[in-house]
C-alpha positions as YAML, in Angstrom:
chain: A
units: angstrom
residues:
- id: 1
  name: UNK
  ca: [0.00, 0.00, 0.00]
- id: 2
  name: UNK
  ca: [1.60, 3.42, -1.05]
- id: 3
  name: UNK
  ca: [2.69, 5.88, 1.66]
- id: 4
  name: UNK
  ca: [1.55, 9.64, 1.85]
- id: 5
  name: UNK
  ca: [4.25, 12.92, 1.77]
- id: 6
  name: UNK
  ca: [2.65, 15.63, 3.35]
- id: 7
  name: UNK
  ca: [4.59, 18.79, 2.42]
- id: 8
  name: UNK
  ca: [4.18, 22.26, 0.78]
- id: 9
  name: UNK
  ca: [5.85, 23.69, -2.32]
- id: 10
  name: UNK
  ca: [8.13, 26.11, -0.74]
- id: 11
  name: UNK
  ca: [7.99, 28.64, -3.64]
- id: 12
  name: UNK
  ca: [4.09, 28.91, -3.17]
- id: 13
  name: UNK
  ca: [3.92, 28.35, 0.44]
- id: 14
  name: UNK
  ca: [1.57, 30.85, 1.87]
- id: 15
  name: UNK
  ca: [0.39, 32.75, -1.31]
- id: 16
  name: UNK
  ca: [2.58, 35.71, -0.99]
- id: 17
  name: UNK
  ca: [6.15, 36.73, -1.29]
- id: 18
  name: UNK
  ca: [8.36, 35.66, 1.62]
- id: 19
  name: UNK
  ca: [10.63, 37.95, 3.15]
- id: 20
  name: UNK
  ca: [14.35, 36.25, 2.62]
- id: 21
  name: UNK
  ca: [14.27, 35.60, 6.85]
- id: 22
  name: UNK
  ca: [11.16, 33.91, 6.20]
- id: 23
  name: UNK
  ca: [12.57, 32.17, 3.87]
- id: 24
  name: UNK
  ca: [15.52, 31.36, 5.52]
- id: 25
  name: UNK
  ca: [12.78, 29.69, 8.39]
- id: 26
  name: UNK
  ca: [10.21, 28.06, 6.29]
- id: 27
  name: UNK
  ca: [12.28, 25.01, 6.38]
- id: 28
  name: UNK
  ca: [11.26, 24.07, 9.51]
- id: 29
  name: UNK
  ca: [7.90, 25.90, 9.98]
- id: 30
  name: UNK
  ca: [7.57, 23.58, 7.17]
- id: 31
  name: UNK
  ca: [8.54, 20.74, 8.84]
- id: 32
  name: UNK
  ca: [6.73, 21.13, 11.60]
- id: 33
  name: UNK
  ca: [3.51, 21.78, 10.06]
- id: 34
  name: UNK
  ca: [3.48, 18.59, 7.98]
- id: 35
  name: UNK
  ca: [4.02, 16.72, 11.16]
- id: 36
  name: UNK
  ca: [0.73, 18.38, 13.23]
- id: 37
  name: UNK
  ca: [-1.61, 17.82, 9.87]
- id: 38
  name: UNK
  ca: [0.47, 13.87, 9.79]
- id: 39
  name: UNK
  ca: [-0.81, 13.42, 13.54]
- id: 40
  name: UNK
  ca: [-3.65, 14.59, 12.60]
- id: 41
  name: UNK
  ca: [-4.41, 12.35, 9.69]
- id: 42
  name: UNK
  ca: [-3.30, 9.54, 12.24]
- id: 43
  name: UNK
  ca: [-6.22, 10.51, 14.39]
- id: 44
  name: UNK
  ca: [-8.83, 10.88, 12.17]
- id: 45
  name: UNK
  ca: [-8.01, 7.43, 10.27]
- id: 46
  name: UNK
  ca: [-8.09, 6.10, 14.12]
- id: 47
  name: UNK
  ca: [-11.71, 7.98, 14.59]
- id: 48
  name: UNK
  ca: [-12.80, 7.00, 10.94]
- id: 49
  name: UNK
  ca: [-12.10, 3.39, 11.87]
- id: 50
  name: UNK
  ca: [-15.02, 2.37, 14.00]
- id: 51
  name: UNK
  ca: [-17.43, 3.78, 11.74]
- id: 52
  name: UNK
  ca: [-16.25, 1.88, 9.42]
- id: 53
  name: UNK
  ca: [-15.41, -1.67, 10.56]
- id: 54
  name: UNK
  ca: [-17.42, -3.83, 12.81]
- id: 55
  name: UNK
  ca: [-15.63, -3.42, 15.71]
- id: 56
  name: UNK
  ca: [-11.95, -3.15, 14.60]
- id: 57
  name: UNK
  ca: [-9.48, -4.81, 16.61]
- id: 58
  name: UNK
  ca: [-6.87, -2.33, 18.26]
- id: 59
  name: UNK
  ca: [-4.49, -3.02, 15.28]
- id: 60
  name: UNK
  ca: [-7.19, -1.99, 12.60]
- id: 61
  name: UNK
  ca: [-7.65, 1.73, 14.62]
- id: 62
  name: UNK
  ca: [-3.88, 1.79, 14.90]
- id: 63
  name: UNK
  ca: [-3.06, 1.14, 11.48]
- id: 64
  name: UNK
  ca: [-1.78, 4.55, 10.46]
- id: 65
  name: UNK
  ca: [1.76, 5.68, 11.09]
- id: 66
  name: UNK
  ca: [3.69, 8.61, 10.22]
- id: 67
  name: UNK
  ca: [7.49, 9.12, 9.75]
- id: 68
  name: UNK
  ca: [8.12, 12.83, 11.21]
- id: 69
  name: UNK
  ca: [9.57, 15.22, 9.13]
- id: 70
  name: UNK
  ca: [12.92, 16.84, 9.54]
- id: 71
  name: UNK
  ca: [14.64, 20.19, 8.69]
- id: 72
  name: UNK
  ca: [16.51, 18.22, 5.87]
- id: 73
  name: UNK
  ca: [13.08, 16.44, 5.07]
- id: 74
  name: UNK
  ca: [10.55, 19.04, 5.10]
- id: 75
  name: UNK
  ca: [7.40, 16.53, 4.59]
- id: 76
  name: UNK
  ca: [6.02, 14.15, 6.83]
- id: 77
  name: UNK
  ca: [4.58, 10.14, 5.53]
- id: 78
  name: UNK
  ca: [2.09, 8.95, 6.47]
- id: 79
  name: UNK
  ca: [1.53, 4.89, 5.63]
- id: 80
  name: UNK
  ca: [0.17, 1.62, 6.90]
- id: 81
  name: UNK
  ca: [1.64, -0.75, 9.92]
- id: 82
  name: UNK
  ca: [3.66, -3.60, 7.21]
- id: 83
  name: UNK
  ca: [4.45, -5.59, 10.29]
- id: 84
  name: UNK
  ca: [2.71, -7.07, 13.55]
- id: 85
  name: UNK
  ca: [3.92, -9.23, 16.39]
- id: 86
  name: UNK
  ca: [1.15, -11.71, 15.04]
- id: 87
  name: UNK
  ca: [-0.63, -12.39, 12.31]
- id: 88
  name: UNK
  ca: [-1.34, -10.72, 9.18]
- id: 89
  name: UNK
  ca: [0.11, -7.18, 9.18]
- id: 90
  name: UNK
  ca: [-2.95, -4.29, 8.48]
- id: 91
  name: UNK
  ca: [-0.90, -3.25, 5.13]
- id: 92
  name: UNK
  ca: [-2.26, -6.42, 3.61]
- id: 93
  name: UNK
  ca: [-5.86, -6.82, 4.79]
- id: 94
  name: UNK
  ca: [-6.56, -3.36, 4.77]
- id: 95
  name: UNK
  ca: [-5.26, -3.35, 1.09]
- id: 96
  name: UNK
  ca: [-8.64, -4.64, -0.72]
- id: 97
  name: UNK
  ca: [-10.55, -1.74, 1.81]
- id: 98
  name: UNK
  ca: [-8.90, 0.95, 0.08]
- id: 99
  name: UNK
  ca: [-7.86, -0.47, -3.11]
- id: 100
  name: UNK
  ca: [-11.60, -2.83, -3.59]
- id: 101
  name: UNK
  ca: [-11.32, -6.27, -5.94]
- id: 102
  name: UNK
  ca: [-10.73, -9.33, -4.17]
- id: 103
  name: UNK
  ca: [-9.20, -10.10, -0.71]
- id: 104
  name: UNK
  ca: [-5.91, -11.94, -0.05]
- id: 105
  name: UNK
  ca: [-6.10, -15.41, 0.75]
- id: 106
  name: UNK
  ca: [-5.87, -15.52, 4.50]
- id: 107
  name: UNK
  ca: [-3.04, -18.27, 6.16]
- id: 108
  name: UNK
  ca: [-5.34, -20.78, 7.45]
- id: 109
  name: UNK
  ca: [-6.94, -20.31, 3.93]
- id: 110
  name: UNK
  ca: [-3.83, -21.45, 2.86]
- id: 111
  name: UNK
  ca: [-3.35, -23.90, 5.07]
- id: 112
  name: UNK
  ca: [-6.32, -25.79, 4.43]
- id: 113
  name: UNK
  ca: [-5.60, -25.73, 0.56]
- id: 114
  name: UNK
  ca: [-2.44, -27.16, 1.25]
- id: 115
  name: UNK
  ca: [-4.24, -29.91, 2.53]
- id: 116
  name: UNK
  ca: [-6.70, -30.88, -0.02]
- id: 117
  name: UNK
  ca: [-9.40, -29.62, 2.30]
- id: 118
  name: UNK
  ca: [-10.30, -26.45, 0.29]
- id: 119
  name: UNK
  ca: [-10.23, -26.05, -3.31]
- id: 120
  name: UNK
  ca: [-7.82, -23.27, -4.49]
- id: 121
  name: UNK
  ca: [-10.39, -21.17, -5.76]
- id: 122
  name: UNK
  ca: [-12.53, -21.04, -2.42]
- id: 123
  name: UNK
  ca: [-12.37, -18.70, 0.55]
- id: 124
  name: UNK
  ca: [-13.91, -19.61, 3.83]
- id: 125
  name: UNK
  ca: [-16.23, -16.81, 5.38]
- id: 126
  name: UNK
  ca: [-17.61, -17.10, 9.08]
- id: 127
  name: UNK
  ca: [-21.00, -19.49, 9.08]
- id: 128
  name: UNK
  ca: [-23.73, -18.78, 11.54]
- id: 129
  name: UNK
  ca: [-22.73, -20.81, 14.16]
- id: 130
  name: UNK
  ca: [-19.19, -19.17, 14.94]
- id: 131
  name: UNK
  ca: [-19.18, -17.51, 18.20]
- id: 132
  name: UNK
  ca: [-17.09, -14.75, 16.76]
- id: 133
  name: UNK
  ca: [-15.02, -12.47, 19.65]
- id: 134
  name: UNK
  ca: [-14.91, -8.85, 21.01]
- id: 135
  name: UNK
  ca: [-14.02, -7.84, 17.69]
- id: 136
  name: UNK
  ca: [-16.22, -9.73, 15.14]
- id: 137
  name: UNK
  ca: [-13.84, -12.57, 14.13]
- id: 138
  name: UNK
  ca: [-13.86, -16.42, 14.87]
- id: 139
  name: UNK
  ca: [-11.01, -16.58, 17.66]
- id: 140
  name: UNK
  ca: [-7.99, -17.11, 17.01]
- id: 141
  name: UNK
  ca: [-7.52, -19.96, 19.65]
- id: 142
  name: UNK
  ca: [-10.37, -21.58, 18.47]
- id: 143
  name: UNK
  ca: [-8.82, -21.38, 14.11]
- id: 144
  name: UNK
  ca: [-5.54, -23.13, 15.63]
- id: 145
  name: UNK
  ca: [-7.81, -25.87, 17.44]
- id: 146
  name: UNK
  ca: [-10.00, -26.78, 14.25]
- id: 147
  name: UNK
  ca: [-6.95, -26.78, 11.99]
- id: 148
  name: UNK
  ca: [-5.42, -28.97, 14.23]
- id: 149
  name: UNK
  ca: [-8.27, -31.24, 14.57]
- id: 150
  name: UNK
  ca: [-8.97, -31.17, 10.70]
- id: 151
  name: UNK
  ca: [-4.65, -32.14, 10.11]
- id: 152
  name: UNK
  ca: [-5.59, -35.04, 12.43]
- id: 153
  name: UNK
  ca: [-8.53, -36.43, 11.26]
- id: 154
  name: UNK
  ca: [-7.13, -36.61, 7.36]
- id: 155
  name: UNK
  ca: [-4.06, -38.02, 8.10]
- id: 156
  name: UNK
  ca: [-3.86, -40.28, 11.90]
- id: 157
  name: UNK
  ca: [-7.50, -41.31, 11.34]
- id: 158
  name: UNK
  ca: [-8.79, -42.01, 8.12]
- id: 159
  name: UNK
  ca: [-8.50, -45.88, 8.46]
- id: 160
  name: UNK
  ca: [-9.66, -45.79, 12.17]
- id: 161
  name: UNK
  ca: [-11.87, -49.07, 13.47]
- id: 162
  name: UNK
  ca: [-14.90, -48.36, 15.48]
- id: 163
  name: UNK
  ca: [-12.94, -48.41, 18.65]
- id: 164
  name: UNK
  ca: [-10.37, -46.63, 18.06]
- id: 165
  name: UNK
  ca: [-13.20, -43.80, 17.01]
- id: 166
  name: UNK
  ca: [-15.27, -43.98, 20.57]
- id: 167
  name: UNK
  ca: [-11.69, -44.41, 22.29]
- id: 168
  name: UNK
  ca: [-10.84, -40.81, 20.12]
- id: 169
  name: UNK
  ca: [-14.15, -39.34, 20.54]
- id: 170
  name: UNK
  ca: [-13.92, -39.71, 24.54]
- id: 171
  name: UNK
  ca: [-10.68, -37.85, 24.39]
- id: 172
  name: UNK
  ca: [-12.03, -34.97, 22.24]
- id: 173
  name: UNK
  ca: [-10.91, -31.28, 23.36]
- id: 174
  name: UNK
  ca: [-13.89, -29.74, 24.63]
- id: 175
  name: UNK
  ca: [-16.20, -27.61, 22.95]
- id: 176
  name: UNK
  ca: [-16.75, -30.01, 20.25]
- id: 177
  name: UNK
  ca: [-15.21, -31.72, 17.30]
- id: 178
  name: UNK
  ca: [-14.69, -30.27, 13.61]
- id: 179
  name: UNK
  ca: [-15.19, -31.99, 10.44]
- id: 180
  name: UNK
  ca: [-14.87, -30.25, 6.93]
- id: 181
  name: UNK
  ca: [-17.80, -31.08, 4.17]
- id: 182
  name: UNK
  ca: [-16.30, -29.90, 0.59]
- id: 183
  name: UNK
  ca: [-19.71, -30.41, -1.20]
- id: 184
  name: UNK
  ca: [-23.26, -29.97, -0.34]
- id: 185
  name: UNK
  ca: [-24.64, -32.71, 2.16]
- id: 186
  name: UNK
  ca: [-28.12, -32.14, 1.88]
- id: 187
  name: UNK
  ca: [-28.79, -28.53, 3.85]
- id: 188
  name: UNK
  ca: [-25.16, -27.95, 4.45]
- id: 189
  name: UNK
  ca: [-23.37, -26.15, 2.29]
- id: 190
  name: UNK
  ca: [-19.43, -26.92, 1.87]
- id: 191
  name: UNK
  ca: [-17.37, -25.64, 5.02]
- id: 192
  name: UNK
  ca: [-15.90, -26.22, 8.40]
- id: 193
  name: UNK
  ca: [-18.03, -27.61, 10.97]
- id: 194
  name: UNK
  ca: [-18.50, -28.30, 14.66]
- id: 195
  name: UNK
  ca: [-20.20, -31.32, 16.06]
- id: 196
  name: UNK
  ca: [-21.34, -30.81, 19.98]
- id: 197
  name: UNK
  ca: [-23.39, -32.27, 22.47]
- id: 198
  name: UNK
  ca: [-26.61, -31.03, 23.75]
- id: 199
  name: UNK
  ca: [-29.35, -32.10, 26.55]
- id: 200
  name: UNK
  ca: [-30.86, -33.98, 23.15]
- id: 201
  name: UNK
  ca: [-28.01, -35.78, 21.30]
- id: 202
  name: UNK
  ca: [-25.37, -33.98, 19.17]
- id: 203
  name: UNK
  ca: [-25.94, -31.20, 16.87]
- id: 204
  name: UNK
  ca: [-23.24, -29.53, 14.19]
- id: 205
  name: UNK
  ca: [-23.10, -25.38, 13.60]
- id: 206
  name: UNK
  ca: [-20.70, -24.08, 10.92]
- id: 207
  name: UNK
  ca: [-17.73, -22.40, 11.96]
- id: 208
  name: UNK
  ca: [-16.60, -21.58, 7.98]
- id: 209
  name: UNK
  ca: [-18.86, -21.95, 4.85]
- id: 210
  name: UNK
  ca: [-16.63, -22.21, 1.51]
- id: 211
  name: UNK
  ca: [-17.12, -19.70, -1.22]
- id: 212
  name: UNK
  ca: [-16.03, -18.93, -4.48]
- id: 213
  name: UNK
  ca: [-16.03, -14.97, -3.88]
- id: 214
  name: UNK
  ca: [-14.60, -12.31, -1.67]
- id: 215
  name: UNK
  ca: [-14.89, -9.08, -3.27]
- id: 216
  name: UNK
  ca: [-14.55, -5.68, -1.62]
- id: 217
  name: UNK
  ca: [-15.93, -2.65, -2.70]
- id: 218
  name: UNK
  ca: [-13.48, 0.42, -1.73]
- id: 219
  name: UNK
  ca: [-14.97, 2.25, 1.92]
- id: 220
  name: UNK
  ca: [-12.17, 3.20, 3.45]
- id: 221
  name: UNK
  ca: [-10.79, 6.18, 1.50]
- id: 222
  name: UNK
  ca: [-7.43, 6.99, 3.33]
- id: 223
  name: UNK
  ca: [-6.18, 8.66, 0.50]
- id: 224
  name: UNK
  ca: [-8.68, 11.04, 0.00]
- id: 225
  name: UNK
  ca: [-9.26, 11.60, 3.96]
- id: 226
  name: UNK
  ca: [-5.01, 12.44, 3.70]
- id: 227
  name: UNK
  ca: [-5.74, 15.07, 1.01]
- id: 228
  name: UNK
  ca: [-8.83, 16.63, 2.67]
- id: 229
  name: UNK
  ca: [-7.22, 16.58, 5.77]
- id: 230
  name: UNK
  ca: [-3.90, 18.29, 4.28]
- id: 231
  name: UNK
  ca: [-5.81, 20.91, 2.32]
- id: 232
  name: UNK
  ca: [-8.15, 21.87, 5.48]
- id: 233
  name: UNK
  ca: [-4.89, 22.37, 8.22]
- id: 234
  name: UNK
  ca: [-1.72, 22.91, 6.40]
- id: 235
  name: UNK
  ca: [-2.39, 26.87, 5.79]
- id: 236
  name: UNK
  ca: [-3.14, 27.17, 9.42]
- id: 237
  name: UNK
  ca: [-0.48, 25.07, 10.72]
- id: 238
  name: UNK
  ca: [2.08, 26.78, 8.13]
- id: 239
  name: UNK
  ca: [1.44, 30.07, 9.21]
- id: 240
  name: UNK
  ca: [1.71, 29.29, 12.88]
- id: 241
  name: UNK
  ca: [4.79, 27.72, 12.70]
- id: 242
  name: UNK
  ca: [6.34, 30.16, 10.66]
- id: 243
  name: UNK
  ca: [4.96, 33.24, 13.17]
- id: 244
  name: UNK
  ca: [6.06, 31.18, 15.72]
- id: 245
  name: UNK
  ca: [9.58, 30.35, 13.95]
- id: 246
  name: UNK
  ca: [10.25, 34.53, 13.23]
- id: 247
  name: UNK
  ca: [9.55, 34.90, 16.70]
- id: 248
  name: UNK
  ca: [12.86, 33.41, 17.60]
- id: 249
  name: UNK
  ca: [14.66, 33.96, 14.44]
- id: 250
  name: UNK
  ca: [17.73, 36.13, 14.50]
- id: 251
  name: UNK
  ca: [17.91, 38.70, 11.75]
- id: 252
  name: UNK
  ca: [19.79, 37.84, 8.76]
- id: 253
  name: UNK
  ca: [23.23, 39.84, 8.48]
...
């Protein structure tokens, strides 16, 4: 995802001809001004965020980051977190929010294609049943556990005898047991499912239903918030920084 400079064009800065000591501080007025309307681009993506998403995880509202400007570098950029301590960094799944067309596969996506569990062309979407977390998504704890269980069953089990089944069955983590369908089974649709107990037998509820699509229309203009943003605060923040650079500026011999 491309960064943002926010900067001025020094030779059109405020609209008027500069004084040669204003000159000699619009360096860093300039500077300084591009990083107050960076900060505030920062904030207002972080505001933006929740109106947005359904409820974005801390990472999603703290996607934006700017690299300050310096006397040398008179512009400020803004861009996207490319890393995170885990998972997927916001750079990538941010990318088809901005950008639209269709979303990156995601790595337990991956995983299960690697498998033979989920054709190459599919993408698994969260079915009914998930209990999804604070933030909207199935848990994370809970993907690990299922694509555990699924590498399992495939490979240790497929020629299991009845007993060794019950014997299995009796030792199953709790919270129930997951089984991928990859076509329809009468009212189930292809996906990732969980089979549990209740006061009346066992039930299943889909975790993941398999589809062919993902596309993403574009909703979360950070380009165009950057540019309104700019346009609506660099004036005033150039001016005061440059008042506020004369103040101290020594006159020029």
């Amino acid at each position: 995802m491309a960064q943002i400079r926010i900067g001025v064009d020094p030779d059109n800065a405020l609209g008027r001809q500069l004084t040669d000591l204003e000159r000699s501080q619009l360096p860093f007025a300039t500077s300084q001004a591009a990083n107050k309307v960076a900060f505030e681009i920062r904030e207002r993506w972080k505001q933006r965020a929740p109106q947005v998403f359904d409820r974005p995880t801390p990472l999603t509202k703290n996607a934006a980051l700017y690299r300050k400007a310096t006397k040398a570098r008179p512009y400020a950029e803004i861009f996207i977190r490319d890393e995170a301590f885990k998972g997927t960094p916001p750079s990538k799944y941010l990318f088809t929010e901005v950008e639209g067309g269709t979303r990156r596969r995601k790595g337990f996506e991956r995983l299960l294609q690697g498998k033979g569990l989920m054709s190459p062309s599919q993408f698994a979407v969260m079915g009914r049943g998930a209990r999804p977390n604070q933030y909207g998504n199935v848990p994370a704890g809970q993907v690990t556990k299922l694509l555990s269980q699924l590498g399992a069953q495939r490979d240790r089990y497929q020629n299991q005898t009845p007993t060794s089944a019950k014997r299995r069955r009796s030792r199953a983590p709790k919270g129930g047991e997951y089984f991928v369908i990859t076509k329809r089974r009468g009212k189930l649709r292809p996906g990732i499912y969980e089979r549990i107990g209740t006061g009346w037998g066992s039930a299943v509820r889909s975790v993941f239903i398999f589809t062919s699509t993902a596309n993403y229309q574009p909703r979360y203009d950070i380009f165009g918030m950057a540019e309104d943003t700019w346009k609506k605060l660099m004036p005033f923040y150039l001016k005061r920084e440059l008042e506020k650079a004369m103040e101290t500026a020594r006159p020029l011999p």
